[in-house]
TIBA-36779 format. One record per atom (N, C-alpha, C): residue in one letter; y negated, z negated, x. Coordinates in steps of 0.2 Angstrom, whole numbers, plus 5000, padded with zeros to 4 digits. Layout:
TIBA-36779
AYZX/...
END
This chain:
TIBA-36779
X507749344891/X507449374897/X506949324900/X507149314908/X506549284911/X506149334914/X505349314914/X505149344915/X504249314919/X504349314926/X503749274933/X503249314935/X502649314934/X502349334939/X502049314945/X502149334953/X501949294955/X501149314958/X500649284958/X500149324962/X499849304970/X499649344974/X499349314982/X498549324980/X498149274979/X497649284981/X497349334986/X497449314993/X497049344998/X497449424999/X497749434996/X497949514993/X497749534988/X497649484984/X497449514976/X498249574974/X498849534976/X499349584972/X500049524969/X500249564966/X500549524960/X501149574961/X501649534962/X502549524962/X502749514955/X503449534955/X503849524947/X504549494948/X504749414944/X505449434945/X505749444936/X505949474934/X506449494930/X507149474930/X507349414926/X508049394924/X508349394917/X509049374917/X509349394912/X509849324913/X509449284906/X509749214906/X510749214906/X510849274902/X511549254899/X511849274906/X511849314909/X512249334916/X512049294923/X511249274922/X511249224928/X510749284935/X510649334933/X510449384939/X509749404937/X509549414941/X508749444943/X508649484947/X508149494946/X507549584951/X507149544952/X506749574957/X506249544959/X505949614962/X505449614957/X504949674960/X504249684964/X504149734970/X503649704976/X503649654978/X504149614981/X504049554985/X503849584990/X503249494993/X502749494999/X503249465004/X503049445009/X503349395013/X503549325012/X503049305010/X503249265005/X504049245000/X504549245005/X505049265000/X505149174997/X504949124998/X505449054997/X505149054990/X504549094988/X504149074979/X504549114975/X504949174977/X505449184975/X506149164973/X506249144978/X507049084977/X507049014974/X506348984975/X506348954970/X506148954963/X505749014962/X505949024953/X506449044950/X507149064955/X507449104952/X507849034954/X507948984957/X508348944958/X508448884951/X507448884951/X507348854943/X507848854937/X507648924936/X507848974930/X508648974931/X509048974937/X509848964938/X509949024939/X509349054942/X509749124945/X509849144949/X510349184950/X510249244957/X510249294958/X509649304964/X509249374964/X509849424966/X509949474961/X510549524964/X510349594964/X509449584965/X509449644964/X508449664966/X508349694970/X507749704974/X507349784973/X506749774970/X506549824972/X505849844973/X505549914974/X504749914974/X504549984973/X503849974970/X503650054966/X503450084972/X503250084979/X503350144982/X503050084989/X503050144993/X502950125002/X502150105003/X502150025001/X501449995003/X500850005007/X500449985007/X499750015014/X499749955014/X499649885010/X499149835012/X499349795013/X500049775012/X500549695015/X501249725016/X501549685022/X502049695024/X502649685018/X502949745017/X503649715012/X504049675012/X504249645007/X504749595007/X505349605006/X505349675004/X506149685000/X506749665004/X506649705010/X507249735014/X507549655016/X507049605020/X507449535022/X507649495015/X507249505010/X507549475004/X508149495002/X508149555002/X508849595000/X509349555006/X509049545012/X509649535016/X509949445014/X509549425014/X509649325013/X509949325006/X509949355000/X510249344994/X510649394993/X510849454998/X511549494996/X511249544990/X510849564989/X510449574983/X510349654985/X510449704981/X510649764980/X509949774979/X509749844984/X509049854986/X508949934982/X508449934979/X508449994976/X507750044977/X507750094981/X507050124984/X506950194981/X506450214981/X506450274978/X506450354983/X506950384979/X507050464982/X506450524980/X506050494978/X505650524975/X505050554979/X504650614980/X503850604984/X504250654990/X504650684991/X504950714996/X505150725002/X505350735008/X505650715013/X505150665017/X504650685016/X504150655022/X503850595021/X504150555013/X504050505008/X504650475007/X505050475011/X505850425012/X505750345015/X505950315013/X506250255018/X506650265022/X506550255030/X506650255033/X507550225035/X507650165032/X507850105033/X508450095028/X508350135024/X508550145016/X509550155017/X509750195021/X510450205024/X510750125024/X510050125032/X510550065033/X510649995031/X510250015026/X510049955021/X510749935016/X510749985015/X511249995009/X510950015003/X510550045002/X510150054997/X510250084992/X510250094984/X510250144981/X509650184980/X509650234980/X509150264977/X508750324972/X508450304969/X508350294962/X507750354961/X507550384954/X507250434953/X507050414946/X506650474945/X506250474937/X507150484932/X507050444929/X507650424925/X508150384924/X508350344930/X508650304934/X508750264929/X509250214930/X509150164925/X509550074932/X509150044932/X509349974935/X509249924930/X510249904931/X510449854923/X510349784926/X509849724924/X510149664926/X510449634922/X510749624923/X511149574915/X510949624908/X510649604905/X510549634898/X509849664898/X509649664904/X508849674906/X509149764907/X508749804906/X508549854905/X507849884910/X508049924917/X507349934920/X507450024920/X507150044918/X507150124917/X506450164922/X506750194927/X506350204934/X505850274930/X505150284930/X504750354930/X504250354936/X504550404937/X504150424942/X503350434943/X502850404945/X502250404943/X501550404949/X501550484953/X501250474957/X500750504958/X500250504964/X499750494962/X499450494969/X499450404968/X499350344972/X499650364979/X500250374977/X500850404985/X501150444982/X501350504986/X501850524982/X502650514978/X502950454982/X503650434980/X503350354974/X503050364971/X502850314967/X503150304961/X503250254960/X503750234954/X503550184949/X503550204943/X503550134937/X504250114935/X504150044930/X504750034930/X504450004920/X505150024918/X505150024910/X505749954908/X505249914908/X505649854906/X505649854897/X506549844897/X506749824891/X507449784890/X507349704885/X507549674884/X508249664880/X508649694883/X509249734879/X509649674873/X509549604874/X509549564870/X509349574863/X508849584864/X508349584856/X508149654856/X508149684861/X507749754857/X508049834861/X507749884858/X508349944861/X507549964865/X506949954864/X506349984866/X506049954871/X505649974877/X505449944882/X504949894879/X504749844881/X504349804881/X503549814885/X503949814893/X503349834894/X503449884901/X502849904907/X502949924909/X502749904918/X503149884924/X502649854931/X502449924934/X501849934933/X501549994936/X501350004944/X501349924947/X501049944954/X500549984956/X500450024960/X499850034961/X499750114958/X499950114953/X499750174948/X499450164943/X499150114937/X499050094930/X498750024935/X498250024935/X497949944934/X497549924926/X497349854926/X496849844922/X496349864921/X495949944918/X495449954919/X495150014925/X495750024930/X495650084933/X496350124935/X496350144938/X497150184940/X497050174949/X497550194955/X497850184959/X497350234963/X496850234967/X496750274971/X497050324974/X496950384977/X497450444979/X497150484986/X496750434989/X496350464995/X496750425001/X496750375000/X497250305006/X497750365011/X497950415010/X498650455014/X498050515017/X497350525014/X497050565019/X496650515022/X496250465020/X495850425023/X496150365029/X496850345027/X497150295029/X497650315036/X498150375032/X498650395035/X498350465037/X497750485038/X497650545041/X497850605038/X498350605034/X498650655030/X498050725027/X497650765032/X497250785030/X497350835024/X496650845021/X496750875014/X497150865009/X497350795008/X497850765001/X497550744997/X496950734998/X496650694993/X496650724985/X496050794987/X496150824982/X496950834978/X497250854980/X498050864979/X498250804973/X498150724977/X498450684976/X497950674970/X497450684969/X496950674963/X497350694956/X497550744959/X497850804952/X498350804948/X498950774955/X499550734952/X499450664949/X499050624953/X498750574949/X498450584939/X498050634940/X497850654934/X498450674928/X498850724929/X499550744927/X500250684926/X499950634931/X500250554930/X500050524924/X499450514923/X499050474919/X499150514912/X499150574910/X499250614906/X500050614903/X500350614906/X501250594903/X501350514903/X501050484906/X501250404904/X500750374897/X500250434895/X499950404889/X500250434883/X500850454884/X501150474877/X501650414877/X501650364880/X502050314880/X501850264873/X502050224870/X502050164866/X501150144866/X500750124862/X500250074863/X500250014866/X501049994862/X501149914862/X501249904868/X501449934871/X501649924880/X501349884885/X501649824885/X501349794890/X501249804897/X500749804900/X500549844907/X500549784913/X501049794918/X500949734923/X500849754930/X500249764931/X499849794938/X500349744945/X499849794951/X500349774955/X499749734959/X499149754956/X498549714960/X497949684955/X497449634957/X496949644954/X496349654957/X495849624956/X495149634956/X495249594964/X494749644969/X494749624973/X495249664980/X495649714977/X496149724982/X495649814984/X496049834989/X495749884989/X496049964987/X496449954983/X497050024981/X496550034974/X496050004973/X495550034968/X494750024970/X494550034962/X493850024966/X493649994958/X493849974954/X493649974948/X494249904943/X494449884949/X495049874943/X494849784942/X495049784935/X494949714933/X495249644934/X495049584935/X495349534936/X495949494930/X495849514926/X496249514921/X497049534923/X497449474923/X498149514925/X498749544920/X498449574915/X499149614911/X498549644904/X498749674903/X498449734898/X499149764894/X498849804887/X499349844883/X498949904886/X499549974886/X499450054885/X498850064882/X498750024875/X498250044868/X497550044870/X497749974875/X496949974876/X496749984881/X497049994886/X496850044894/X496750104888/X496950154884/X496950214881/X496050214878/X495650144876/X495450134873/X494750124877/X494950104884/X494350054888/X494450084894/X495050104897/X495050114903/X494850204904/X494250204910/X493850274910/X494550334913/X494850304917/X495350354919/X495950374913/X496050354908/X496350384902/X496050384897/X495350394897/X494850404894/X494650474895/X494850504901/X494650554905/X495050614904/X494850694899/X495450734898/X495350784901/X494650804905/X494650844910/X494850834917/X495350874919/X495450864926/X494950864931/X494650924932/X494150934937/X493350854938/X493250844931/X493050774930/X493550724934/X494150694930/X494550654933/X494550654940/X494450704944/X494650714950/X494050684955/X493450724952/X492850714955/X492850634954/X492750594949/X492650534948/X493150474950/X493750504952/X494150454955/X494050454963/X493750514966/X493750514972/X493150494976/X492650484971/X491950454972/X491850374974/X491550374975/X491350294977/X492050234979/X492350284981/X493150224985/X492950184991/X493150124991/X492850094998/X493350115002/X493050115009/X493350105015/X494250085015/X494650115015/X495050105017/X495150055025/X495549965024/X495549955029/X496049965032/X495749965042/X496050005049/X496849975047/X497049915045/X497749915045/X498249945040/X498049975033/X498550005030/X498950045034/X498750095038/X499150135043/X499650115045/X499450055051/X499950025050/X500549975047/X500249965039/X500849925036/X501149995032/X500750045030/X501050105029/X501850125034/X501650145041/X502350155045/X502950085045/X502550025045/X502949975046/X503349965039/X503249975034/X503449965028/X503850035027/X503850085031/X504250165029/X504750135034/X504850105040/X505050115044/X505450065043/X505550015040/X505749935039/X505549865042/X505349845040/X504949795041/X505649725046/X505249695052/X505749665053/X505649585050/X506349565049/X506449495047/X506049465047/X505349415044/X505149365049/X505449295049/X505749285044/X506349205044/X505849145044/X505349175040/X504849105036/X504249105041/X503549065041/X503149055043/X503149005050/X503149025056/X503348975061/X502448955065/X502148905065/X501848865066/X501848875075/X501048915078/X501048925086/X500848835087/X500948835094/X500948795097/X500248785096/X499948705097/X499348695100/X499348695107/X498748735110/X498548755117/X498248685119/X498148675126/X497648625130/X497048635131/X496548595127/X495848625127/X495548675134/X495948645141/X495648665146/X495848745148/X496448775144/X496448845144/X496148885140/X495648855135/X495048895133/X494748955137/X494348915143/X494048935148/X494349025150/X494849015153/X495449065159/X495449115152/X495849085146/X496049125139/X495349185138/X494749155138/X494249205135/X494249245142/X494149225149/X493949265156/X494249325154/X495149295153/X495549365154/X495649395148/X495349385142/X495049435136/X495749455132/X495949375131/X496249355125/X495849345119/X495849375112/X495449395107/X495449285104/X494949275104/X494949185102/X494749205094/X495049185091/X494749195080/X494549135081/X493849115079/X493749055076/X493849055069/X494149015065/X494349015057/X493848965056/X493548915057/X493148885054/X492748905051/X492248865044/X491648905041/X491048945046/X490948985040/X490249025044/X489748985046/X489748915041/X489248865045/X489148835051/X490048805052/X490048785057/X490048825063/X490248865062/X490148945069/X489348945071/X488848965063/X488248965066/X488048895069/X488048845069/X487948795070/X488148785078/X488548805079/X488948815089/X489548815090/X489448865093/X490348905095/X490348935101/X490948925103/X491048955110/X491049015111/X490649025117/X490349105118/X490949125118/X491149195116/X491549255116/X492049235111/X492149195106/X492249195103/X492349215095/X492549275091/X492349295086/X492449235079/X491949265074/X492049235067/X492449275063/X492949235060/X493249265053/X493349205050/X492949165045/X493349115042/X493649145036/X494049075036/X494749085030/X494549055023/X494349115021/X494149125015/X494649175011/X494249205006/X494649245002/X494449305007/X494149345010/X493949395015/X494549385020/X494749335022/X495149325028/X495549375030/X496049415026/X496449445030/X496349525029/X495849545024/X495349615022/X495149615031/X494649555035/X494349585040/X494749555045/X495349505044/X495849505050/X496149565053/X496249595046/X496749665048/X496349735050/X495649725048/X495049775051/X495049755061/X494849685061/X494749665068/X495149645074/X495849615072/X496149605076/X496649625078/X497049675085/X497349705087/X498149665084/X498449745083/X499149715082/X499649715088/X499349765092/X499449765099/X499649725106/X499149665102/X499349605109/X499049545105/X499349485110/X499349405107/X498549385106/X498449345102/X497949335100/X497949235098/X497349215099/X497449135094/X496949115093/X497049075088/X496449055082/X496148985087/X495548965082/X495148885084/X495048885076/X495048835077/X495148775070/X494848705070/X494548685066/X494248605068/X494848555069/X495348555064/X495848505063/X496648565062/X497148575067/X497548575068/X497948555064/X497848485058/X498248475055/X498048465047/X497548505050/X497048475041/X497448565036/X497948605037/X498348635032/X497848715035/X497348725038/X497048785041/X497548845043/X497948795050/X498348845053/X498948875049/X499348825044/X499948855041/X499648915038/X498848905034/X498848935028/X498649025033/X498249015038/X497949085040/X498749095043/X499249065047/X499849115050/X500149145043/X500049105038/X500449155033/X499949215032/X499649215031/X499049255027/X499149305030/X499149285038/X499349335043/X499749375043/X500449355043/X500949375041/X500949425035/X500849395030/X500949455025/X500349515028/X499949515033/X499949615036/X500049625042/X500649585043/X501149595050/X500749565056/X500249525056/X499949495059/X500349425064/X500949435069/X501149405068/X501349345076/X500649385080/X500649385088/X500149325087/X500149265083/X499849235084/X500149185092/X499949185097/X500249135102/X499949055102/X499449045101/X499348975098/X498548955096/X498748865097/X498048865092/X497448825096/X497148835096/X496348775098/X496148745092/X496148665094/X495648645089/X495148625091/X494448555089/X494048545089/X493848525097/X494548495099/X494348475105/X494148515111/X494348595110/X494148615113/X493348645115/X492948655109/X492248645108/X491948595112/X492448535109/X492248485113/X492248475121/X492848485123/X492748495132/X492248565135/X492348585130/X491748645133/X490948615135/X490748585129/X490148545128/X490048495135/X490748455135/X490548405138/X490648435148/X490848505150/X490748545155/X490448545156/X489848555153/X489248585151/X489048645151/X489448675149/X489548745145/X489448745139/X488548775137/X488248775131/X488448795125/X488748795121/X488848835114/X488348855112/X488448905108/X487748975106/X487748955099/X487248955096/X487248965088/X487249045085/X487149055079/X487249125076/X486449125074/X485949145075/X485349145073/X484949195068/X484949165062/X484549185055/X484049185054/X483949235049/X483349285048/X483049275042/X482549245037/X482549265031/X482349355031/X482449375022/X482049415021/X481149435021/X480949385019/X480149385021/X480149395028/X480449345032/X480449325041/X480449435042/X481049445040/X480949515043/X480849565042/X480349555034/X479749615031/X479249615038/X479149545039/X478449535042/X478349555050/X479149555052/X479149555059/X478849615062/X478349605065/X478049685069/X478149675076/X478349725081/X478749795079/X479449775075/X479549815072/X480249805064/X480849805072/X481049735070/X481949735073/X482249795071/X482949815075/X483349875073/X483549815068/X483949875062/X484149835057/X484749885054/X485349855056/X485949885053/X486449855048/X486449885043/X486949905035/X487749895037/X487849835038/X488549855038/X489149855031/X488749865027/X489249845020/X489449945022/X490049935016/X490249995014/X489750055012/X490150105012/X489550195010/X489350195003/X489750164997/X489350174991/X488950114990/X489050054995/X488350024993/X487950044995/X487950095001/X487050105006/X487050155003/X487350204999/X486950264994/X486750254989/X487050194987/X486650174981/X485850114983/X485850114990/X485050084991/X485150044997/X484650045000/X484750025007/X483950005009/X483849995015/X483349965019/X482950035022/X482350045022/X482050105024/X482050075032/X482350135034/X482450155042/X483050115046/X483650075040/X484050045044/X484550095045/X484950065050/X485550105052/X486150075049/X486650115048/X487350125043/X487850105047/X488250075048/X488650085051/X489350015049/X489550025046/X490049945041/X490449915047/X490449865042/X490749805048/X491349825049/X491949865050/X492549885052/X492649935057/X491849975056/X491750015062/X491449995068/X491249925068/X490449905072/X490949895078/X491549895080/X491549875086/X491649945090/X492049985088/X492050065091/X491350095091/X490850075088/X490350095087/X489650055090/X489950025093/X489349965098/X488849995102/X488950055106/X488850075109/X488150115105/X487950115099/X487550155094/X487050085094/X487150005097/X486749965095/X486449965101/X485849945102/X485349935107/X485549855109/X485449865117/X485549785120/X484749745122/X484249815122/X483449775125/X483349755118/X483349765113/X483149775106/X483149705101/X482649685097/X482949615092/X483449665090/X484049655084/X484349685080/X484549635077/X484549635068/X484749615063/X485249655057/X485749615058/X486249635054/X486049615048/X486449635043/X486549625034/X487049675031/X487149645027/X487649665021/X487449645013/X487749625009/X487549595003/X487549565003/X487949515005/X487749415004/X487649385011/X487849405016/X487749375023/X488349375026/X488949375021/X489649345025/X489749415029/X489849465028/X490249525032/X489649525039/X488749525040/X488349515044/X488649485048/X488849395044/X488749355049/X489549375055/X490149415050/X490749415057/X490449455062/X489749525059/X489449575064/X489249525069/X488749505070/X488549445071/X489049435078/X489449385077/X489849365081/X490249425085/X490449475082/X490549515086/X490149525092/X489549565090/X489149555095/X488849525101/X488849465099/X488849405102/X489449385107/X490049395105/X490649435108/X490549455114/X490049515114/X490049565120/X489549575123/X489149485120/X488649495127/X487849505123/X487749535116/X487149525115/X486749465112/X486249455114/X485949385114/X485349385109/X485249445109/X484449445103/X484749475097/X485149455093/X485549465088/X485449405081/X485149445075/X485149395070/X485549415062/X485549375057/X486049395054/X485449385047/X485349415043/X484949415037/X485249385034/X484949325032/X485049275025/X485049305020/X485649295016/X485749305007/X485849395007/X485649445014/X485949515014/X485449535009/X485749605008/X485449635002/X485249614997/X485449564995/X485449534988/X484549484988/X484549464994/X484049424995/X483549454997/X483449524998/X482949555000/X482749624995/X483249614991/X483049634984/X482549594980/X483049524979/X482549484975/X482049444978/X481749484984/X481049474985/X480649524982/X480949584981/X480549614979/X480449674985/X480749684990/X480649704994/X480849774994/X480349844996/X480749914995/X481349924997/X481849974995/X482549994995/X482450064996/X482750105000/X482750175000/X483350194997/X483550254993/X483850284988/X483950344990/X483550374996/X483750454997/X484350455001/X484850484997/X485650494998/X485650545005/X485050565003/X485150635010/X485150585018/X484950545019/X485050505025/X485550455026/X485950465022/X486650405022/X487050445027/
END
């Protein structure tokens, strides 16, 4: 048995391919968009992929299955499971089979034995890999977004994300009833998550990529847990923010996702369309560092650099609705290919082209001044009398667990629908914990015209270890 794991950083989720040396055939489970790091390992190993599948209908990247299934001929296999209102849509005309708690998909001498395991979504599925070569026993199991390292699959995302009001509780309970019949399972069983640390389908879960049964049963708090009414409260507690685009990779992924046929490179613009582009309120991403933006950047133009955060607040900020294009310093320094993929994998795909440095540059030399982003220490704004407004833009369980006396709450995914709560005559000081989520607030603002706008250095982090007071009464969050 061969056996690949792929992972995406800027996802934080982790693919599988499953082959079977003696017959030549492979699975490939959760594929991203990303389909060629598939066809090259299975080309390696001399395989081919005859066989597609995924544990249930994703929020947080666009699927890969359905155009993989289409380019390699590869028998696509979805789940019937979760009830009418949890189908794939696409699934007919796909040619799909599909599959239920008991199922079995043979690759060659590989063994995948489908349980249903939901929770997370309703139509969720595990898969029980077993090595029919050498053994009659599963080996291990790819649990996706039900069984992580150290936490279990969230069950809020379909009332927070998808609106689905009052599921949450519901889904806690099946989640709970989940977790309680997959611990009668093997200890030895190896566990192959669908995410890790850093994605947002938990809130707890480890960077470690693969775990045994034995010791999640031993370590992990959610199968530690044999009360339900506990289990319920504590998985439902402190979950971040769902971001604004799972909704939409939820329908796009139920609905079938269309082909994208590889990653295609927007054209570079002419500096001198800068100017007309922002008038007529075409959204400009600058991707370059935070530094270089502070440092000067073209009014109306927002920040996101491409970091590991890049496509968490791509998919928060930028509309899916209409054409959009990035600035970059160097066009050929590997920036653009990397942010269009990134893109791409959350359907982000209206990129129409790019600005590089020289468009800063003609601005400059117009004489049209570039703005900096202007910062604040923490002592700088203990001392400041009258106190700037001062808004919290990180998540809700960081600002119940301690905050700024007298700031205002409001997280950087909401600040743009919510601007209108910011004062315009006003200083006002953004922060978060480290400064990065501030500084895209920052530029937002900035965006739309505010001018007395700063960003706290080092965020909460830095104005703890001044020493500075933190308020803790939950009653004002």
């Amino acid at each position: 048995m061969i056996f690949t794991r792929f992972y995406d950083e800027g996802l934080a989720q982790a693919s599988y391919l499953v082959g079977c040396t003696a017959t030549g055939q492979a699975l490939i489970v959760d594929p991203n968009r990303d389909l060629e790091q598939y066809l090259r390992e299975a080309a390696a190993h001399g395989l081919n992929i005859s066989a597609v599948t995924e544990t249930h209908i994703h929020a947080d990247f666009v699927s890969g299955s359905r155009e993989l299934a289409e380019r390699t001929g590869a028998k696509i296999y979805l789940s019937a499971e979760g009830g009418k209102d949890w189908q794939y849509q696409f699934a007919e005309a796909s040619g799909a089979e599909l599959v239920r708690d008991g199922s079995v998909i043979q690759v060659g001498n590989v063994r995948i034995e489908v349980r249903h395991t939901p929770g997370h979504t309703p139509e969720h599925l595990s898969f029980l890999v077993t090595d029919g070569a050498s053994a009659t026993d599963p080996m291990g199991a790819i649990t996706g977004d039900f069984l992580f390292v150290g936490d279990v699959g969230r069950p809020d995302l379909l009332e927070k994300a998808v609106k689905v009001s009052g599921s949450a509780t519901a889904a806690a309970k099946t989640m709970f009833g989940s977790v309680q019949a997959f611990k009668k399972l093997p200890d030895y069983l190896q566990i192959w998550p669908g995410h890790g640390a850093g994605s947002a389908c938990g809130k707890g879960m480890s960077a470690v990529p693969q775990s045994t049964l034995g010791y999640e049963k031993r370590f992990n708090w959610a199968l530690l847990e044999a009360d339900e009414t506990k289990f319920v409260h504590a998985i439902l507690s402190g979950q971040p923010e769902p971001p604004r685009y799972f909704a939409e990779m939820k329908r796009m992924n139920r609905e079938g996702p269309r082909s994208l046929k590889g990653f295609r490179m927007p054209p570079l613009l002419p500096p001198e369309r800068l100017p007309s582009m922002l008038s007529e309120g075409t959204v400009v991403v600058d991707i370059r560092s935070a530094q270089a933006f502070a440092a000067g950047h073209v009014p109306g133009t927002i920040s996101i650099p491409l970091n590991r955060s890049f496509v968490t607040w791509a998919g928060w900020l930028i509309p899916y609705t209409h054409d959009f294009v990035l600035l970059v310093q160097n066009r050929d320094g590997g920036a653009v290919a990397r942010a269009v993929r990134e893109l791409a994998m959350i359907g982000l795909d209206r990129v129409a082209g790019v600005f590089d440095n020289k468009a800063i540059e003609q601005w400059s030399a117009a004489n049209k001044p570039l703005i900096t982003l202007p910062e604040l220490s923490a002592a700088d704004l203990a001392a400041r009398r009258p106190r700037p407004v001062v808004i919290d833009v990180r998540g809700e369980s960081e600002w119940e667990a301690g905050h700024i006396n007298g700031a205002q709450h409001i997280p950087l995914g909401y600040l743009v629908e919510r601007m209108e709560e910011v004062p315009r005559d006003r200083p006002v000081v953004l922060h978060c914990q480290g400064g990065s989520r501030s500084h895209i607030g920052v530029s937002l603002l900035q965006a739309q015209g505010y001018t007395n706008v700063h960003n706290l250095i080092g965020g909460m982090g830095a104005w703890q270890g001044a020493g500075l007071p933190v308020e803790r009464d939950r009653s004002d969050s």
